[in-house]
C-alpha positions as CSV (number, residue, x, y, z in Angstrom):
1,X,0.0,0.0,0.0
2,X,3.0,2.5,-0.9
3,X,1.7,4.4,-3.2
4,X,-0.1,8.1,-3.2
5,X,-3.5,7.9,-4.9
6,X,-6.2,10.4,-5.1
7,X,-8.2,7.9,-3.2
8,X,-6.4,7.0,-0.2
9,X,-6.9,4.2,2.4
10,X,-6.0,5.7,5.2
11,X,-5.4,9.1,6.6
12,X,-1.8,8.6,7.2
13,X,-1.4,8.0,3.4
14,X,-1.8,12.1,3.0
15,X,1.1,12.2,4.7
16,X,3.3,9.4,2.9
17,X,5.7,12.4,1.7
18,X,9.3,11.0,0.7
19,X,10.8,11.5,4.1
20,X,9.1,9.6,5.5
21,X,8.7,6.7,3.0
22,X,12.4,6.5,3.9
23,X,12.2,6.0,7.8
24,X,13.3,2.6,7.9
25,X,16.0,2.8,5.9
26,X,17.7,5.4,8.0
27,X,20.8,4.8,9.6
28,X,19.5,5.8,13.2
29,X,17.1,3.4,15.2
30,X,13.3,5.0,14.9
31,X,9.9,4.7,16.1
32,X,6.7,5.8,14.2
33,X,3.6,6.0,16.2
34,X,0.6,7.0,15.2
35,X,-2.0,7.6,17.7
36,X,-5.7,9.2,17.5
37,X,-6.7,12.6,19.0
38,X,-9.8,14.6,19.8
39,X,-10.3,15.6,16.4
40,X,-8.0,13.2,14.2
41,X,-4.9,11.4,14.3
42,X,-1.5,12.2,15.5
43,X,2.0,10.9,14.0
44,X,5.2,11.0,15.7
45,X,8.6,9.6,14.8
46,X,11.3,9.5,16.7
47,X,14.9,8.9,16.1
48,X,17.5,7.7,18.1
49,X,14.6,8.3,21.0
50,X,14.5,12.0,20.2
51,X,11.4,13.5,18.7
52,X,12.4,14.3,15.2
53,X,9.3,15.6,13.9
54,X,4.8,15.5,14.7
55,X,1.9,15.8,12.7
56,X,-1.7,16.6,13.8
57,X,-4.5,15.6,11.1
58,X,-7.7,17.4,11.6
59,X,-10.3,17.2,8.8
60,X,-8.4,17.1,5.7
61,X,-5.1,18.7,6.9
62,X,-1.8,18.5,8.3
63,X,-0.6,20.5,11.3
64,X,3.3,21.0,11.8
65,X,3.7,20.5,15.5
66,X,7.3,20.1,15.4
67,X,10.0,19.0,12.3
68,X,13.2,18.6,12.6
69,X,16.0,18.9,9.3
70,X,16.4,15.8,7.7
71,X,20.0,15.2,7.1
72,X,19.7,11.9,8.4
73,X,22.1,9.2,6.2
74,X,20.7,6.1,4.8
75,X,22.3,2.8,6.3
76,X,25.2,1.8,4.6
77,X,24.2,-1.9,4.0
78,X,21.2,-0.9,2.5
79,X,22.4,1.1,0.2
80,X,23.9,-1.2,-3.3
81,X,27.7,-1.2,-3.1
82,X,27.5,0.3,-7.3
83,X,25.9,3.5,-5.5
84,X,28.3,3.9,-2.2
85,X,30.0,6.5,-2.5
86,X,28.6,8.5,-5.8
87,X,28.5,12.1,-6.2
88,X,25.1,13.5,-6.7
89,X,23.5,15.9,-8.1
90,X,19.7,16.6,-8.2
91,X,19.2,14.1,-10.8
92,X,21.4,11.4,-9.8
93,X,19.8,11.9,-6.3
94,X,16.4,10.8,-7.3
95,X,17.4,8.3,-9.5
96,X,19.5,7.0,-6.5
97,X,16.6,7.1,-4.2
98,X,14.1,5.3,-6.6
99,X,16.7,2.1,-6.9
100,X,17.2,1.7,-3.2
101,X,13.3,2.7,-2.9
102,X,13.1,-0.8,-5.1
103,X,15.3,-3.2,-3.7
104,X,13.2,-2.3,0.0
105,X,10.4,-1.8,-1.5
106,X,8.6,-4.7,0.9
107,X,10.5,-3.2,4.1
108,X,8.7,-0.1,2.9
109,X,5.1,-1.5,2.4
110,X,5.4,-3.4,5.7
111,X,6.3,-0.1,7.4
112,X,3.2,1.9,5.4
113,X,0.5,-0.3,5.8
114,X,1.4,-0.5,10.0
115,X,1.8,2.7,10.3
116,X,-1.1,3.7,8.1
117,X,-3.5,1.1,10.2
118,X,-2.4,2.5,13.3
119,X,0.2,0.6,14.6
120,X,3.7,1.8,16.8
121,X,6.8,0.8,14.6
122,X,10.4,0.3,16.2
123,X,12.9,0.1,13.7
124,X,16.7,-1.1,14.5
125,X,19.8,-2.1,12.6
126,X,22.9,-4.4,13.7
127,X,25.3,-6.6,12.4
128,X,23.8,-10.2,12.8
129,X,25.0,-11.6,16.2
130,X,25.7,-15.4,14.6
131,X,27.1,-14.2,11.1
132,X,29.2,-10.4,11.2
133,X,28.2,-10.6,6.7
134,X,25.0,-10.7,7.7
135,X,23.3,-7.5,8.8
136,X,19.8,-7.0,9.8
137,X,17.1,-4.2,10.0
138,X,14.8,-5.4,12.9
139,X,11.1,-4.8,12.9
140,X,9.0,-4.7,16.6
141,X,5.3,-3.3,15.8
142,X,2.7,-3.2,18.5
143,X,-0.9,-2.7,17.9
144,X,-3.6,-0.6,18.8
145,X,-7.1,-1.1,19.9
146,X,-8.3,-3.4,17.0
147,X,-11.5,-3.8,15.1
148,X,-12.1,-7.2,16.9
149,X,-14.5,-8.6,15.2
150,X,-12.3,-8.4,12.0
151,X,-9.4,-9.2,14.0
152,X,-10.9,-12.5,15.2
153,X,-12.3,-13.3,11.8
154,X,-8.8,-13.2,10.5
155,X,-7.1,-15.2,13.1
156,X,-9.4,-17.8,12.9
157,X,-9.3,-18.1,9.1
158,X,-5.7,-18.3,9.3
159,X,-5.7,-20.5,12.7
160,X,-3.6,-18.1,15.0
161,X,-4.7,-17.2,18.7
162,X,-5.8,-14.7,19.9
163,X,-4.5,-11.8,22.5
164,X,-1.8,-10.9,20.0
165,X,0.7,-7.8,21.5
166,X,3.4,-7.6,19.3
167,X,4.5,-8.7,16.1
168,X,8.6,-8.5,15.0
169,X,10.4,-9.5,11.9
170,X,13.8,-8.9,10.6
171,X,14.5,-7.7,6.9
172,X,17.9,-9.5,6.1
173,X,20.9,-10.2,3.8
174,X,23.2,-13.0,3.8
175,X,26.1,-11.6,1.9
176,X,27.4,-8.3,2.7
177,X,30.1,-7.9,-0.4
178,X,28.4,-8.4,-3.5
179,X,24.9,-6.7,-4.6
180,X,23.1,-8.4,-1.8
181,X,19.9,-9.7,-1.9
182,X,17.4,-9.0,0.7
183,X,14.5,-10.9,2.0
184,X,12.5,-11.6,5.0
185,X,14.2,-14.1,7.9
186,X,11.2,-16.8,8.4
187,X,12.9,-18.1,12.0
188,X,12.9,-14.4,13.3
189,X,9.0,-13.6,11.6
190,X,6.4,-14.3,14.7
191,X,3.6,-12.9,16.7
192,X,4.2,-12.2,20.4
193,X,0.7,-14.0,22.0
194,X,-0.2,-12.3,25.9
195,X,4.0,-11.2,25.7
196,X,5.5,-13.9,25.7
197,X,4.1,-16.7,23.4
198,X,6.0,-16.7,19.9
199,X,3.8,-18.0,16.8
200,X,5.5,-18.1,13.6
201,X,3.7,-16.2,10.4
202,X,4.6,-13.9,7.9
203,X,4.9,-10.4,6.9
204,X,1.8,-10.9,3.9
205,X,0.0,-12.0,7.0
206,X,0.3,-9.4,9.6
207,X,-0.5,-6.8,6.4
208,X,-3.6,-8.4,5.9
209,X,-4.1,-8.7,9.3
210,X,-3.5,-4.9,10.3
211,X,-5.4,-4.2,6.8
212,X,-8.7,-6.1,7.9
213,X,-8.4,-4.9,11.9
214,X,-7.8,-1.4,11.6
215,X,-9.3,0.9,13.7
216,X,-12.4,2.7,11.8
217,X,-9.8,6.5,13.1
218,X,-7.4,5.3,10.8
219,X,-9.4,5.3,7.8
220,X,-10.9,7.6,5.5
221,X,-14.8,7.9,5.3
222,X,-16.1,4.9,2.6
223,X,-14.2,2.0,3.2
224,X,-16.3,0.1,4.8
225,X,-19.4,-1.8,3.0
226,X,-21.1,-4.9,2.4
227,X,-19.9,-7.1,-0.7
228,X,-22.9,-8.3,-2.6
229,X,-23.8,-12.0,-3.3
230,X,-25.0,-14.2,-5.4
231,X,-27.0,-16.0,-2.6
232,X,-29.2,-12.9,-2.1
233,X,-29.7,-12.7,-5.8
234,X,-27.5,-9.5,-6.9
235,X,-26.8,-10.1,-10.6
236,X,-22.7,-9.5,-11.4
237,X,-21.4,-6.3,-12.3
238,X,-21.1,-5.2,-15.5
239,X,-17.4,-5.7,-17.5
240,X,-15.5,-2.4,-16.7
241,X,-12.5,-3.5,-19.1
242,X,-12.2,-4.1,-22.7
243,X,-13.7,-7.3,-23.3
244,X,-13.8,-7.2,-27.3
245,X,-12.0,-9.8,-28.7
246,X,-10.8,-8.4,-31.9
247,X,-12.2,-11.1,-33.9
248,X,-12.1,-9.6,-37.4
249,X,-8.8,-9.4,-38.6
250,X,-10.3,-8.7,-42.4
251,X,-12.4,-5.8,-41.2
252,X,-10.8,-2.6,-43.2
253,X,-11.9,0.8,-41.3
254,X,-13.4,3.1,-42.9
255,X,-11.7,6.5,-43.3
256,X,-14.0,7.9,-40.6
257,X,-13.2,4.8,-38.4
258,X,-9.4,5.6,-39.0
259,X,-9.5,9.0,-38.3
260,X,-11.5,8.3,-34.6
261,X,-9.2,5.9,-33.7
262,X,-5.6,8.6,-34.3
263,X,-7.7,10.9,-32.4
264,X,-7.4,8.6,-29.3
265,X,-4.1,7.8,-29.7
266,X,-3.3,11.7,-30.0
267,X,-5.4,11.8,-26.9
268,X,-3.6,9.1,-25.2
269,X,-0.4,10.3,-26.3
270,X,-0.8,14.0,-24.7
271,X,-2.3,12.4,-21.5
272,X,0.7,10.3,-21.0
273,X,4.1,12.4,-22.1
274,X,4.4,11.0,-25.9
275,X,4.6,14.8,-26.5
276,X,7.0,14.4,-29.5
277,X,6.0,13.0,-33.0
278,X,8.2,11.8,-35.9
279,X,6.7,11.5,-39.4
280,X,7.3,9.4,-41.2
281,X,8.8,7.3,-38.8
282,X,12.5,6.4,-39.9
283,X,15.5,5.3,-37.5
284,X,17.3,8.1,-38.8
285,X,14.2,11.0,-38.5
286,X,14.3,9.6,-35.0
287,X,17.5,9.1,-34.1
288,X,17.8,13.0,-35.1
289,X,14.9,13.9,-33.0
290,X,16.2,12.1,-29.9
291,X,19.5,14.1,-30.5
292,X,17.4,17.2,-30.6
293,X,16.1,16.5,-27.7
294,X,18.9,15.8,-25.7
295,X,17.3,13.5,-23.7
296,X,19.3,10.0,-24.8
297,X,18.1,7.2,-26.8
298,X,16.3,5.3,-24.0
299,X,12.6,5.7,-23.0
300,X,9.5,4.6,-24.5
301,X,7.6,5.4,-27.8
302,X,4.5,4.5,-29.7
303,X,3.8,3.2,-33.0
304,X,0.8,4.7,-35.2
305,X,-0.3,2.6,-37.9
306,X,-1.5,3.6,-41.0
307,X,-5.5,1.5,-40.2
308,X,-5.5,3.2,-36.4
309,X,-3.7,0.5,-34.7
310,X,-1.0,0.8,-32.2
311,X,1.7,-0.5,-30.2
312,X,3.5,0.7,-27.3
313,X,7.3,-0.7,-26.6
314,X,10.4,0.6,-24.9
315,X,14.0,-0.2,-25.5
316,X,17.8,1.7,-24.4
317,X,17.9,2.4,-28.1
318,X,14.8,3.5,-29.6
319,X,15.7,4.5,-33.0
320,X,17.5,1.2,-33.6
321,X,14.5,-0.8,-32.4
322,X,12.3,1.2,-34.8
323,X,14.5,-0.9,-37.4
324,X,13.0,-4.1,-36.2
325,X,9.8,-2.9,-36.2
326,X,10.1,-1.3,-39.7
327,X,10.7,-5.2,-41.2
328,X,7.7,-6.6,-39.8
329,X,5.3,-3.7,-40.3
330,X,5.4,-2.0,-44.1
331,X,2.5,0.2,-42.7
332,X,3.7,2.4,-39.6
333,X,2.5,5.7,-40.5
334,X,4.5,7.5,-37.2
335,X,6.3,7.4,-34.0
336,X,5.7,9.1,-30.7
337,X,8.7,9.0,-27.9
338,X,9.0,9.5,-24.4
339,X,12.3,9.3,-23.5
340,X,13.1,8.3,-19.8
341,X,17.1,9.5,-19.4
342,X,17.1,8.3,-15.5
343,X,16.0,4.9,-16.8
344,X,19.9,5.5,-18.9
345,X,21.4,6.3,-15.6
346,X,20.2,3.3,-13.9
347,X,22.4,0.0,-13.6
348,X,19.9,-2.0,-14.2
349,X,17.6,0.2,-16.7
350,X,15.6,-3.1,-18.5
351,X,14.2,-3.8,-14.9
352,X,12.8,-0.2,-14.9
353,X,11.8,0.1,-18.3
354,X,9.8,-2.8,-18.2
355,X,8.1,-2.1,-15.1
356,X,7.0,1.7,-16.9
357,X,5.9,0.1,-19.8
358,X,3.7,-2.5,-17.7
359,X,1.8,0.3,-16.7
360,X,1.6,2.0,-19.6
361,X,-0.2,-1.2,-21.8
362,X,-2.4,-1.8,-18.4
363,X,-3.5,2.3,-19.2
364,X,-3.3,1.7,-23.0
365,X,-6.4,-1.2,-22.3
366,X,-8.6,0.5,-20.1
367,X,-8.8,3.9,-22.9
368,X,-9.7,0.8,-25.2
369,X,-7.2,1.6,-27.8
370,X,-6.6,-1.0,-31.2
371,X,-3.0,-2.4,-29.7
372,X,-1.2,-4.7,-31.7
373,X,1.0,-5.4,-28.5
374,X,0.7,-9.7,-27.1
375,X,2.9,-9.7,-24.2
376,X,1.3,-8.1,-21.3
377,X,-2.1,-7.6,-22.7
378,X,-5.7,-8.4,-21.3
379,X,-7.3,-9.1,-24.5
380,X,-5.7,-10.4,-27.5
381,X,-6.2,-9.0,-31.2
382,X,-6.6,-11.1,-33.6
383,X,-8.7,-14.2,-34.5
384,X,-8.2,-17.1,-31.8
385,X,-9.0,-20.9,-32.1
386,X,-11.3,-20.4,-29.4
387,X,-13.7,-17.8,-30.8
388,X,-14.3,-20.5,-33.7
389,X,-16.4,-22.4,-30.5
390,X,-18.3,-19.1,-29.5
391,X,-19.2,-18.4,-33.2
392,X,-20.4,-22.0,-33.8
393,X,-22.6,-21.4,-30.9
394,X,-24.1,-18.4,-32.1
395,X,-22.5,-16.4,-29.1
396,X,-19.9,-13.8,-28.8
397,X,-17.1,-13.1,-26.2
398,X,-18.9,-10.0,-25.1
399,X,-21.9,-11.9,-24.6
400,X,-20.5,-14.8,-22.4
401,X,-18.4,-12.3,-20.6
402,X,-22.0,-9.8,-19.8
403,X,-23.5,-12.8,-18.4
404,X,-21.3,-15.5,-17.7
405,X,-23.9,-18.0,-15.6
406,X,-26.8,-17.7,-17.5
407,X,-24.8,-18.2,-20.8
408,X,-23.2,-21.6,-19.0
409,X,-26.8,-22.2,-18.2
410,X,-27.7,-22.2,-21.8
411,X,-25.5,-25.0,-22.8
412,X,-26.0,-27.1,-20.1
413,X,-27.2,-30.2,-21.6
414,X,-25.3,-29.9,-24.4
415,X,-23.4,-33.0,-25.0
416,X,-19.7,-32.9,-23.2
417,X,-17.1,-32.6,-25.5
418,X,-14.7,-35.4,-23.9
419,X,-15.4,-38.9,-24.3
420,X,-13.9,-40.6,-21.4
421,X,-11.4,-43.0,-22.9
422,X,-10.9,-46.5,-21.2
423,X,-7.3,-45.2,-20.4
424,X,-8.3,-42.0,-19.1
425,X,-10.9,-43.8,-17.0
426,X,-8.5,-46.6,-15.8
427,X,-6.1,-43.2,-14.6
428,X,-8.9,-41.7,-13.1
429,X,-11.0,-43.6,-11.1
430,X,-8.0,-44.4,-8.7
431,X,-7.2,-40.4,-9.1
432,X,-10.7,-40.1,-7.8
433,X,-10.9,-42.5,-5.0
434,X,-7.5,-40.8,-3.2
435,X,-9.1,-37.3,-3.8
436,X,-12.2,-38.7,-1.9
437,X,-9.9,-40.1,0.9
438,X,-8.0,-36.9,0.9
439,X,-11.2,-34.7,1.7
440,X,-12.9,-37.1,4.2
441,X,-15.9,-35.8,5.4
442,X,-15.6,-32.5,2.9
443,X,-15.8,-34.0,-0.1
444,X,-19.1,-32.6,-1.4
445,X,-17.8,-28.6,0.2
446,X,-14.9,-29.3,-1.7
447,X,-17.3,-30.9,-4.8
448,X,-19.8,-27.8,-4.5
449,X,-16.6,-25.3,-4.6
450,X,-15.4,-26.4,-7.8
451,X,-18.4,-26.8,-9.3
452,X,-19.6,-22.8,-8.5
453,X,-16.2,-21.6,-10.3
454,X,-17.0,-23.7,-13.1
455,X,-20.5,-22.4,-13.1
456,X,-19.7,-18.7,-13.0
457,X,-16.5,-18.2,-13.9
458,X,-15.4,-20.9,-17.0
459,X,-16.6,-20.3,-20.2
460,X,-18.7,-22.9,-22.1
461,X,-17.4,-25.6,-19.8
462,X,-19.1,-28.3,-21.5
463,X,-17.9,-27.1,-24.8
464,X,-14.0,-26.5,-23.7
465,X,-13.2,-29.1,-21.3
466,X,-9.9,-31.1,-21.9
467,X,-9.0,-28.5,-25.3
468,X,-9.4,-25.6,-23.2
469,X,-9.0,-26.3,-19.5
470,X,-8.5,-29.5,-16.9
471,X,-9.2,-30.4,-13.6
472,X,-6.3,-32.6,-12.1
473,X,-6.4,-34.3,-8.6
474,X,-2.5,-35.6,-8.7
475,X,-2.7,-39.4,-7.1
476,X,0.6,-38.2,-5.4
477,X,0.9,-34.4,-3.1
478,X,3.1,-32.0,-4.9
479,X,5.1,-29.8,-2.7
480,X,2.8,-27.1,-3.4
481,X,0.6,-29.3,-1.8
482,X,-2.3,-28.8,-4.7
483,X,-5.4,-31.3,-3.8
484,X,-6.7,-30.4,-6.9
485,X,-5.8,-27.8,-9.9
486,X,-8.5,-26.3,-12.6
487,X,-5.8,-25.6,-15.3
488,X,-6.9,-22.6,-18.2
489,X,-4.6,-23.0,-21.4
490,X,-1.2,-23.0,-19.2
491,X,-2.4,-21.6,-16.3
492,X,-3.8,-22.9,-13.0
493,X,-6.8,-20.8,-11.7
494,X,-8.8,-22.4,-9.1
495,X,-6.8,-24.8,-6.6
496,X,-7.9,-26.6,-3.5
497,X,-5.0,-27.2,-1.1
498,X,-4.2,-29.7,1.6
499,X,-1.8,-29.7,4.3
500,X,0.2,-32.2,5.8
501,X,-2.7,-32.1,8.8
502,X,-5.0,-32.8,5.7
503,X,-7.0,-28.8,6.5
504,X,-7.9,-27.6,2.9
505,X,-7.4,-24.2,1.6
506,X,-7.8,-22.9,-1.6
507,X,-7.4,-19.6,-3.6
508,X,-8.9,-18.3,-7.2
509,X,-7.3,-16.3,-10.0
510,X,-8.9,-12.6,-10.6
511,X,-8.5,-10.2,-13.2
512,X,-7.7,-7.0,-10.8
513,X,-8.8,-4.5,-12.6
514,X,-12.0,-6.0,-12.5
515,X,-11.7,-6.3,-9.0
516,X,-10.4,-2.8,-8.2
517,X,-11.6,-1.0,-10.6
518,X,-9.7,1.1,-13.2
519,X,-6.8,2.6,-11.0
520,X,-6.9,-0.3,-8.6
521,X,-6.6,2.1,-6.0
522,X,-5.7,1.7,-2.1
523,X,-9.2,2.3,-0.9
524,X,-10.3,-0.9,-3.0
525,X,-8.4,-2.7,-1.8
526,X,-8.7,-2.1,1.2
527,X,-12.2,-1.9,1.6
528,X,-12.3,-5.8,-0.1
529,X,-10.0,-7.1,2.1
530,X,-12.1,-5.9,5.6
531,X,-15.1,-7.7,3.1
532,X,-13.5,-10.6,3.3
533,X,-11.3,-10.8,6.5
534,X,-8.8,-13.3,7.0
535,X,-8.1,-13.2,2.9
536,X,-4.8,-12.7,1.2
537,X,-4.1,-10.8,-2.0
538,X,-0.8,-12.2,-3.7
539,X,0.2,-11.4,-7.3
540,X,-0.7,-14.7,-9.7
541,X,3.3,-16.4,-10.6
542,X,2.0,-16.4,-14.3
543,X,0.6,-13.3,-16.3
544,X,-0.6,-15.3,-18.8
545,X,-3.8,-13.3,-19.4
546,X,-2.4,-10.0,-19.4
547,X,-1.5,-7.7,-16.7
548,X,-2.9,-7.2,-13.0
549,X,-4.3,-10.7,-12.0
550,X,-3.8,-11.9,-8.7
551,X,-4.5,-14.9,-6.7
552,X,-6.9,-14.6,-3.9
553,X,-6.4,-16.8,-1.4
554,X,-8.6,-18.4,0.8
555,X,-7.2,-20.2,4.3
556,X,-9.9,-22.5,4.7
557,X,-12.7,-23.8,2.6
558,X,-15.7,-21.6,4.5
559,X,-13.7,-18.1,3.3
560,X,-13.3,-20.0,-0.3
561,X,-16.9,-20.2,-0.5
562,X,-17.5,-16.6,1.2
563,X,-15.2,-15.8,-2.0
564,X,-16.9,-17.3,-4.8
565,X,-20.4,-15.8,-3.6
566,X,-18.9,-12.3,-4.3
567,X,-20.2,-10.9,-7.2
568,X,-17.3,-8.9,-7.7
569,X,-15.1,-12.0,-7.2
570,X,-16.8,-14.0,-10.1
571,X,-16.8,-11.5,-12.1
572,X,-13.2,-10.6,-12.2
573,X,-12.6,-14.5,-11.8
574,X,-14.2,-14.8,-15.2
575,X,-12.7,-12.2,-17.0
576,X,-9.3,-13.8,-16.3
577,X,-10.5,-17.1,-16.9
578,X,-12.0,-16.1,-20.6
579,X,-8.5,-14.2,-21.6
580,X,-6.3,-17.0,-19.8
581,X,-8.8,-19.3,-22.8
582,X,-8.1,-17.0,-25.2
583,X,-4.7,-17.2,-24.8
584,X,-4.3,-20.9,-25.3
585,X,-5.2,-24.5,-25.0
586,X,-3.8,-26.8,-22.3
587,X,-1.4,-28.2,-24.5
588,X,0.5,-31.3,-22.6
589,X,-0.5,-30.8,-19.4
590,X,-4.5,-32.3,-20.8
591,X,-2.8,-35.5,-19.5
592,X,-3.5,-34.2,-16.0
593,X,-7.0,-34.3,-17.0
594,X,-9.5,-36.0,-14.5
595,X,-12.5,-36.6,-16.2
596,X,-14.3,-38.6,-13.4
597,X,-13.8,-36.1,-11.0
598,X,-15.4,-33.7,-13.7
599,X,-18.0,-36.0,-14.0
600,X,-18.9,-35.6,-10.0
601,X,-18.8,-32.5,-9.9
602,X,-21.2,-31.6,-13.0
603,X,-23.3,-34.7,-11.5
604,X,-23.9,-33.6,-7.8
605,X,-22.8,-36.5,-6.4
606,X,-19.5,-38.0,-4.9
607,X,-20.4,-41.6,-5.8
608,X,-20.7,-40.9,-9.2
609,X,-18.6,-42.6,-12.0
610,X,-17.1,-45.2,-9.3
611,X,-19.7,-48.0,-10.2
């Protein structure tokens, strides 16, 4: 939760200026409280136990009680040994901030959310008593006075006590002399229970935790509401992203069609700093503009196409890319840059460039712009196998997207489209019968689960099983522990877990721009997490179907359920489920399949297919 946006979480985030976005990295030991008052909230930091600086919110404002100068030095072990010791100027300075601000960026997110949700930070640094290359930055947080009822929820879900009073973790490195890499030290990650009990978790954890429990002084007004659910009847929301699949590849615009489309990419240009133009769009036009500029040769541009199309890229050498480009496309009618010179300043510029340019396609989508980009994109242009299905069946992405359930609905006696094989029967009956075992005495929670993704969220499941998607239930426990995986294309997107005590979890892949909304703010995010207490938010491994999809996971099968009966939930579940089909078929991994246990779950019944 580190970011600024113009719809902020909590009150504290008003007050997320740089400074203070760099507490823990300080060289000096601190402490951060924030505390509420008559008429707001209060912040305090100290460092080295002296008062450094205080700020009084009331209404929308900041009061300066006290504030110290800030010419306090950055730890040296935090800081990469390529930057020790560099002369900076104003440039260099930020550029040298925003790389550290990277490598700690979870140190920093761990800080802002406690300190945002109203909990006293210590910070301290030392060389690690057992192993002198190893230094740490030790985290001790207390809480304050939480929203119990949340609170509870979300120590239940997750099986932790109650009566928690402190919570400590230690940001670490284990190499002091190369470009270390830093990471959280599990053994030294635990909750304090009544003082003196120490339970191990995590740092995701206590985040969600202090997210979900907060204190209604710490937030802003509108976090909290209701989610709405399918067992009361609310319908799903409407698609708020571009769900149009680009079908027709053959479809020439007319000249009117053209000239709508250039003016949203000058629009979208302007908006977002592709201020410069070259046309016609030749290496050497644009390696003469770039010089022009005097900004270097590495940033970001945008190709206009002679039809409307476009495509956004980024590269250290933009007009020698363009020569790339200018062999696959005969038909690029201009070029709009937006050179980035820190990003040339940088030792590792790729990382950053990439990151931009994420952002930038995830913006691109939600104006709705004709992209000829693939990687990183929600929807796909182009004509894909699995459109062929939809038109078949007289239905259209759009359609199936609008209404996901009620389109399943109308295909549900439709004949399946696998024929259970003697081999694949022969594989999966025995499949079945240790996945029955496995979830004595939940077996038709766990049954009724899958089913009410498949329902809602896959499309044409009848239609698309075993080309499209699979549901596996390995006869042997990965280390993942996966009980059971509901694969789209490459991609797993609803799993049920099991631990080695045999409790079962789960979690479900989400489109999050769906979930969020367009700018995915903090407030969102928030407010959905104190929805759905006890649930973590962790970014999916595989980005298969474009940008911004996460997993939401679920510790325990009641919260799973509480999940899919979210209309929100479904509906962002099967907008990444549709562009995750889009994408591609299964490919090998349809040897996974298990057909019988598809065939109990579409049948009601655990027995089913074992006679």
């Amino acid at each position: 939760m580190t970011d600024i946006s113009p719809q902020p979480a909590f009150k504290s985030d008003i007050l997320q200026i740089i400074w203070r976005t760099h507490v823990p990295l300080l060289s000096q030991g601190s402490t951060t409280t924030t505390q509420r008052t008559l008429t707001g909230i209060k912040i305090t930091h100290e460092i080295d136990k002296e008062l450094t600086s205080s700020y009084v919110h009331n209404t929308d404002t900041w009061d300066t009680e006290r504030e110290s100068p800030t010419d306090y030095e950055f730890w040296e072990p935090l800081i990469p040994p390529y930057l020790r010791g560099q002369t900076l100027d104003d440039d260099t300075s930020d550029q040298w901030l925003m790389e550290i601000e990277e490598i700690h960026a979870e140190l920093i997110e761990l800080y802002l959310t406690l300190t945002g949700a109203g909990w006293q930070v210590h910070i301290t640094h030392s060389r690690n008593a057992f192993d002198p290359q190893r230094f740490d930055v030790n985290v001790y947080a207390t809480p304050p006075t939480l929203d119990m009822v949340r609170a509870s929820s979300t120590l239940q879900a997750w099986s932790y006590p109650t009566g928690i009073t402190a919570f400590e973790t230690r940001w670490t490195t284990t190499d002091a002399d190369s470009d270390p890499l830093w990471h959280w030290q599990p053994d030294c990650t635990h909750f304090l229970v009544n003082e003196q009990e120490e339970i191990a978790t995590t740092p995701r954890f206590i985040s969600a935790l202090a997210i979900a429990s907060a204190p209604a002084w710490t937030l802003t007004s509108g976090i909290d509401s209701d989610f709405r659910r399918h067992s009361t009847g609310s319908p799903m929301p409407q698609t708020t992203i571009s769900s149009s699949a680009r079908i027709d590849d053959n479809h020439k615009p007319s000249s009117a069609e053209v000239a709508e489309k250039k003016a949203s990419i000058e629009s979208w240009a302007s908006e977002y700093g592709f201020h410069t133009i070259v046309q016609p769009a030749t290496p050497s036009a644009t390696k003469k503009t770039l010089s022009e500029l005097d900004l270097g040769e590495t940033g970001y541009y945008l190709l206009e196409f002679d039809n409307g199309d476009c495509y956004l890229g980024q590269s250290v050498d933009i007009s020698e890319r363009l020569k790339g480009h200018r062999l696959v496309h005969k038909d690029i009618s201009s070029i709009r840059l937006s050179p980035d010179p820190a990003a040339a300043r940088m030792a590792n510029p790729l990382r950053h460039l990439l990151r931009v340019e994420r952002e930038l396609l995830a913006a691109l989508q939600q104006t709705g712009l004709h992209s000829r980009n693939k990687s990183e994109m929600t929807y796909i242009s182009g004509k894909r196998a699995l459109d062929e299905i939809f038109a078949a069946n007289r239905i259209s992405t759009s359609d199936w997207l609008a209404q996901p359930i009620q389109q399943n609905s109308k295909f549900s006696k439709v004949a399946r489209n696998l024929t259970i094989s003697p081999n694949q029967r022969a594989r999966g009956v025995p499949a079945y019968k240790k996945w029955l075992s496995r979830t004595d005495g939940q077996s038709e929670i766990a049954l009724n689960l899958i089913r009410t993704y498949i329902e809602r969220c896959v499309p044409l499941p009848l239609l698309t099983e075993y080309d499209y998607w699979v549901l596996s239930s390995p006869e042997r426990i990965p280390p993942h522990r996966a009980l059971s995986n509901l694969s789209i294309g490459w991609t797993e997107a609803f799993r049920l877990n099991i631990d080695q005590s045999g409790h079962l979890s789960g979690w479900v892949q989400v489109n999050g721009v769906e979930l969020f909304g367009d700018g995915m703010s903090d407030k969102s995010i928030v407010r959905f997490l104190r929805q759905h207490p006890g649930v973590i938010i962790d970014e999916a491994p595989y980005q298969a179907s474009g940008p911004f999809n996460y997993n939401v996971i679920a510790e325990n099968l009641d919260l799973l359920d509480e999940l899919l009966d979210d209309v929100a939930v479904t509906r962002a579940a099967a907008t990444a489920a549709l562009h995750l089909m889009r994408k591609s078929k299964v490919g090998n991994i349809k040897n996974s399949h298990n057909p019988i246990l598809v065939r109990a779950v579409s049948s009601r019944g655990s027995n089913i297919g074992l006679e």
